[in-house]
C-alpha positions in Angstrom: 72.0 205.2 186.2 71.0 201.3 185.5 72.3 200.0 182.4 69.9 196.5 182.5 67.2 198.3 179.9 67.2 195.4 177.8 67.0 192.6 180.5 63.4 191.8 181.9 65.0 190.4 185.2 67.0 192.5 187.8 69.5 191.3 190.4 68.0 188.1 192.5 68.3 188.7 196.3 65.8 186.9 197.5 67.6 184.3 199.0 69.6 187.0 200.9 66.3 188.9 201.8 64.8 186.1 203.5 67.9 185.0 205.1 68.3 188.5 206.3 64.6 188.4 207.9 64.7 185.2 209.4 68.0 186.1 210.9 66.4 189.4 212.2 63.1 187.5 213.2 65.0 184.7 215.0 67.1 187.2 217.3 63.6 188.8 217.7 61.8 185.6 219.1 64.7 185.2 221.5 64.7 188.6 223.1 60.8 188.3 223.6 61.0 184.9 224.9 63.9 186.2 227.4 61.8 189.2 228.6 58.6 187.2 229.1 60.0 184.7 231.7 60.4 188.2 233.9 56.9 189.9 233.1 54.0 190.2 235.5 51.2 188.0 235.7 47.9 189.5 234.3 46.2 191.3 231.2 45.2 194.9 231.0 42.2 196.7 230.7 41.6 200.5 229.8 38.8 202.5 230.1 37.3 206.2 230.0 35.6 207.8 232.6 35.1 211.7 232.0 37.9 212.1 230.1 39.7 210.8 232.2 42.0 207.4 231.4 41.7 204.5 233.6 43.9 200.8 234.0 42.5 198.1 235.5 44.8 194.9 235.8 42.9 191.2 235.2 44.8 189.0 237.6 42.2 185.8 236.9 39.5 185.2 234.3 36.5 185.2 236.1 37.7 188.9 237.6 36.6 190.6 234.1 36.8 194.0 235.2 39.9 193.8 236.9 41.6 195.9 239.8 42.1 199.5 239.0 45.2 200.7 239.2 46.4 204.3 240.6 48.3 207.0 238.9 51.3 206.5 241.0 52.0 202.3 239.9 52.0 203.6 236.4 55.2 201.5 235.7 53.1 197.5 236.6 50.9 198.8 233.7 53.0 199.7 231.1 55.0 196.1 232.0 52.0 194.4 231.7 50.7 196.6 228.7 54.4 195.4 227.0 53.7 192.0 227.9 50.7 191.2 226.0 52.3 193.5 223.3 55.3 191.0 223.2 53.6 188.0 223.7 51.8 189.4 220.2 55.0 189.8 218.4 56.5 186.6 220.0 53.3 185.0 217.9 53.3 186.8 214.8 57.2 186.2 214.8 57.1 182.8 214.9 54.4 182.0 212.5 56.4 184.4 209.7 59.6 182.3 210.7 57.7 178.8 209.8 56.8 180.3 206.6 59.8 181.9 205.1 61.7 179.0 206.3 59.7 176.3 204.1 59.8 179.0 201.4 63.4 179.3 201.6 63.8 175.6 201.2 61.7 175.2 198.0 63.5 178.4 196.8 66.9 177.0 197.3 65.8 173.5 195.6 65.3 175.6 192.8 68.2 177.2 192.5 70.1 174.3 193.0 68.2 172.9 190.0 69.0 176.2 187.6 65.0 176.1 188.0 65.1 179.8 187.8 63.7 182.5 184.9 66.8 183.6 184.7 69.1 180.3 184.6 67.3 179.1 181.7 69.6 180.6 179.2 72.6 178.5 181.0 71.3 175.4 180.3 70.8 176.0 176.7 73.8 175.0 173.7 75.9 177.8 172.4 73.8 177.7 169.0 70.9 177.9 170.3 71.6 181.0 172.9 73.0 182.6 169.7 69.7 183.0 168.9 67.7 184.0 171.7 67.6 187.7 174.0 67.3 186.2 177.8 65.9 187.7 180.6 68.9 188.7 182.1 72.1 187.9 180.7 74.5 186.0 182.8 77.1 187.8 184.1 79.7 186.6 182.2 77.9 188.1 179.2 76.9 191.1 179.9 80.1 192.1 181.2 81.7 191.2 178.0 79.2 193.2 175.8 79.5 195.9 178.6 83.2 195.9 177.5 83.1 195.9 174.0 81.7 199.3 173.7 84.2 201.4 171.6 84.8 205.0 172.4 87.5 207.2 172.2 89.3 208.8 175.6 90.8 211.9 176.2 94.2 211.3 174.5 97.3 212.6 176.3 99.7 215.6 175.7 103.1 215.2 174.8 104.4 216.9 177.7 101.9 214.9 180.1 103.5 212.1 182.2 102.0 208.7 181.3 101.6 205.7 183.6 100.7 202.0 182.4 98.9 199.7 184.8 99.3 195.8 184.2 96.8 195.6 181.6 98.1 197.8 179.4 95.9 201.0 180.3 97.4 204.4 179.9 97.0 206.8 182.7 97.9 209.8 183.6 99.3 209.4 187.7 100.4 206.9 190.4 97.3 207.4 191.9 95.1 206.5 188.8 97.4 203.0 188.4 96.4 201.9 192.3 92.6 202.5 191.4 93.2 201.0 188.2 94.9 197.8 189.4 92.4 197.7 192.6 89.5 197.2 190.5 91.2 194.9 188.0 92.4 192.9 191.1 88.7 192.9 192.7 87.4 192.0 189.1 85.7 195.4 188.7 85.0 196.2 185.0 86.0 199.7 184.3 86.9 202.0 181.3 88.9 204.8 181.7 88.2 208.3 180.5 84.8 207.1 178.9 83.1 210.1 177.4 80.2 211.6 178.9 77.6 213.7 177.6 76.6 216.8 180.1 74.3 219.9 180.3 76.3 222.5 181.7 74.3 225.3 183.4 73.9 227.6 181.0 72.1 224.7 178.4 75.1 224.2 176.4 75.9 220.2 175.8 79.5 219.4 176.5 81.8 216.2 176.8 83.7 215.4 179.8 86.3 211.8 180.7 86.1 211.0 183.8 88.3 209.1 185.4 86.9 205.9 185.5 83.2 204.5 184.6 82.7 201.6 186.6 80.2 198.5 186.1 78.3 197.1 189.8 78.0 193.7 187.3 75.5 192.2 189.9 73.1 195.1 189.8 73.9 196.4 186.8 74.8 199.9 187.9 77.3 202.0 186.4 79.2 204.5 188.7 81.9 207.2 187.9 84.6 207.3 189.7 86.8 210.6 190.2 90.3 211.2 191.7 90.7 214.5 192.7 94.3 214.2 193.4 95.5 218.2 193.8 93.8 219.2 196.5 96.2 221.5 198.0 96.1 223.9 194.7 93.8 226.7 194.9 93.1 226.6 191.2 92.6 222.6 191.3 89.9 222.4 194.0 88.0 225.6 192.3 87.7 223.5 189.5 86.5 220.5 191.6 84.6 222.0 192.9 83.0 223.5 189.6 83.2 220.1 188.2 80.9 218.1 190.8 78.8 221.2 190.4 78.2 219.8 187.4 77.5 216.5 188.1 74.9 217.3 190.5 73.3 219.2 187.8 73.1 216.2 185.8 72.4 214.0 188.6 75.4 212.4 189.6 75.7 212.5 193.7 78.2 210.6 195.8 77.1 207.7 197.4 74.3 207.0 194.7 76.0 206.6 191.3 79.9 209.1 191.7 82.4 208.1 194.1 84.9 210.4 195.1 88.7 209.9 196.3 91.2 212.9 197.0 94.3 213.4 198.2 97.2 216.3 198.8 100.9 216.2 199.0 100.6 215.6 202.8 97.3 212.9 202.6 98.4 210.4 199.8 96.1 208.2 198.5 95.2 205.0 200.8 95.2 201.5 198.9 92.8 200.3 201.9 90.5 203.1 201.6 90.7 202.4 197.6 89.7 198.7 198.4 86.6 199.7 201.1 85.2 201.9 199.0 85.8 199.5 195.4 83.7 196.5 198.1 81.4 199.2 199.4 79.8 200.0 195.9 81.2 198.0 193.5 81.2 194.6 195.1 77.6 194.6 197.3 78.2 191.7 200.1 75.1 190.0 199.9 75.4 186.7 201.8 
C-alpha cells in the first residue's frame, strides 16, 4: 500500500546499497585471500573418456596435459578445482570494489552538494516552491499533507472508558496510550481509528477503524496497526480472528503492510516489544 502516487522519485538508498556491497565484497576479498595462501599448487584439467569423467592436475606449464588423478584423491581436485574458482572471485571482487568505490565518492559529492533530482526543491524560495509539484516531496512536506487529511473516527460510547495520550488523542485503553506515545516519541506519524474501506466476503463494502494507520515517511508506506488486547476471551479472539480474515481478503498481511500486537490478562503488553517492532517497520535502519 505505497501512498507516493504523485511523486516521480522513491526512497534513495543508494548510498546504503553500495555501502552494503562493498562491505559484503570487502569481507569477501579477505576470506579468499586467507584461503588462497593454504591452496595447492596447480590448475585442473577435465576430460571425457567413454563416459567416463577424468582430472588431470597441471603442476607446470609446459606439462599441458597434466597428471591424472585417481578416484580415491578426489579431495586434491576439488581443492584445486576451488582454488582457481576463488582466485576468479578474488579478481572479479576486486575490480567491482574499485568501481563502486569511485562511484560512491562522486555520488556522495553530490549529495553533499543537494546535487540530487530530488533536493532541487530545497534549494528553491518558499514562493517559488508554492508553485511547483517536485519529484518527491521532502519529508517534512509530505508528512504534513499526509496529516492534514480530515476524516472522521469511530466516536466513543458513553459508557466506554476513554484514555488521552500527551497529544491530546482519545483512546480507548492503556494499551492504545503506550503505542500511541511510542510512535509520537519515535516520530512516527499515525492517525487513529482512520476509516477504511473493505470488501467483506460476501461482496458487500463495509467501513472498519483500525487502531492505528501508520506512515513509514522514508518509503512512503502506510501500515495498519492492530492491538488485539483480549486475547483470553473466547468471543474476542473469534472475532480476531474473523477480523484479519478480513484483511487478508483485502490484502493486508503481517509483516508486509498490518502489524499485529496482543496481549491477555497474564501477557501484558511489552513497551520494548512496542518499540522493536515501531523500528522494525516504521523506522527502516538504513546506514
Amino acid at each position: 500500500m505505497q501512498c507516493s502516487e504523485n511523486e516521480l522519485i522513491s526512497e534513495n538508498t543508494i548510498v546504503f546499497q553500495i555501502k552494503r556491497r562493498l562491505f559484503e565484497l570487502k569481507n569477501l576479498f579477505e576470506q579468499k585471500a586467507k584461503s588462497l595462501k593454504n591452496a595447492p599448487e596447480g590448475s585442473l584439467r577435465i576430460s571425457k573418456s567413454n563416459g567416463v569423467v577424468q582430472y588431470y592436475i597441471r603442476s607446470v606449464p609446459r606439462n599441458r596435459r597434466g597428471n591424472y588423478i585417481h578416484a580415491e584423491n578426489k579431495k586434491i581436485v576439488k581443492q584445486i578445482a576451488q582454488k582457481v574458482y576463488d582466485e576468479k572471485v578474488l579478481q572479479a571482487a576486486h575490480k567491482e570494489i574499485k568501481i563502486l568505490e569511485r562511484i560512491l565518492r562522486q555520488y556522495e559529492q553530490l549529495e553533499e552538494n543537494n546535487s540530487l533530482a530530488e533536493n532541487i526543491f530545497q534549494k528553491l524560495n518558499p514562493q517559488r516552491q508554492s508553485l511547483i509539484r517536485p519529484v518527491r516531496f521532502p519529508d517534512n512536506l509530505f508528512v504534513a499533507q499526509w496529516q492534514k487529511e480530515a476524516y472522521e473516527s469511530k466516536g466513543f460510547s458513553e459508557n466506554s472508558p476513554v484514555y488521552y495520550t500527551s497529544r491530546g488523542d482519545k483512546v480507548r485503553s492503556k494499551s492504545e496510550v503506550i503505542i500511541a506515545e511510542t510512535l509520537s516519541r519515535m516520530d512516527v506519524p499515525y492517525r487513529y481509528e482512520f476509516p477504511l474501506q473493505l470488501n467483506s466476503e460476501d461482496g458487500r463494502c463495509i467501513t472498519i477503524h483500525p487502531d492505528f494507520f501508520c506512515l513509514n515517511v522514508k518509503n512512503r508506506k502506510e501500515f495498519i496497526w492492530e492491538h488485539f488486547g483480549m486475547m483470553d476471551d473466547s468471543d474476542y479472539s473469534i472475532n480476531t480472528v474473523r477480523k484479519l480474515q478480513l484483511y487478508a481478503q483485502n490484502g493486508f498481511f503481517p509483516g508486509k503492510n498490518l502489524i499485529i500486537t496482543t496481549e491477555t490478562v497474564y501477557q501484558p503488553i511489552s513497551i520494548k516489544i512496542i518499540e522493536k517492532i515501531a523500528r522494525e517497520f516504521l523506522l527502516p535502519a538504513l546506514c
